[in-house]
N, C-alpha and C positions, 0 to 999 in steps of 0.2 A: 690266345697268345698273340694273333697277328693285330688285334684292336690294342693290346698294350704296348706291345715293341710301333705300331704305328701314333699313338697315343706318346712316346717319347721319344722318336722322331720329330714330332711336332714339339714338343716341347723344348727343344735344340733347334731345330731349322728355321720354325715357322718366322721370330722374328726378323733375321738377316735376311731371310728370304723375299719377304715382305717389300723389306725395307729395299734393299735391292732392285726388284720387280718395279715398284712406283716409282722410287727415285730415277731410275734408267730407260725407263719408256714414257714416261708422261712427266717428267721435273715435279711431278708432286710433293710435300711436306707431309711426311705422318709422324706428329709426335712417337715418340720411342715408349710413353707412360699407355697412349691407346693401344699398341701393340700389345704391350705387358701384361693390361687388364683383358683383354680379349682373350689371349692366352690361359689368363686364371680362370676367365668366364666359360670358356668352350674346352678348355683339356683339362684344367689342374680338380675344377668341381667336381663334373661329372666321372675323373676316374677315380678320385679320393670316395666318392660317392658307392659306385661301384664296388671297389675294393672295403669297405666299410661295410657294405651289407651282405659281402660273401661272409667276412670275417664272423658278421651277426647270426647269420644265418647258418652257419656251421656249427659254430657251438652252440644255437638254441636247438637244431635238428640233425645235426651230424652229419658226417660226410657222405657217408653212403645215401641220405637225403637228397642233399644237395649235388648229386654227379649224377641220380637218377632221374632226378625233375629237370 
C-alpha cells in the first residue's frame, strides 16, 4: 500500500516539483514533455506493470496463492 499511495504522490507532485526545485536554484530550463515522459517511464510503466500481473496472477492461481507466496 505505501509503494502505491507513494507511486501517486509522485504522479501529482513529481512534475511542479521538479519544475520548481531547477527553475529556483539553478535558473535551469526543463522542458515540461521530459518531465512527462520520465514520469510515464519510472511510475506510470512499472505500476501499470505491477498491477497487471497481480491481476494475472490471481486468476491464473488464486488469492490464497498469491497472499501466501
Amino acid at each position: 500500500v505505501q509503494v502505491s499511495v507513494n507511486d501517486l504522490i509522485m504522479l501529482i507532485a513529481f512534475v511542479p516539483l521538479v519544475t520548481f526545485l531547477v527553475t529556483g536554484t539553478s535558473g535551469l530550463s526543463v522542458p515540461f514533455a521530459v518531465l512527462l515522459w520520465s514520469v510515464l517511464i519510472f511510475v506510470v510503466i512499472p505500476l501499470a506493470a505491477g498491477t497487471l500481473s497481480r491481476v494475472v496472477l490471481i486468476r491464473l492461481k488464486g488469492i490464497e496463492w498469491f497472499e501466501k507466496r
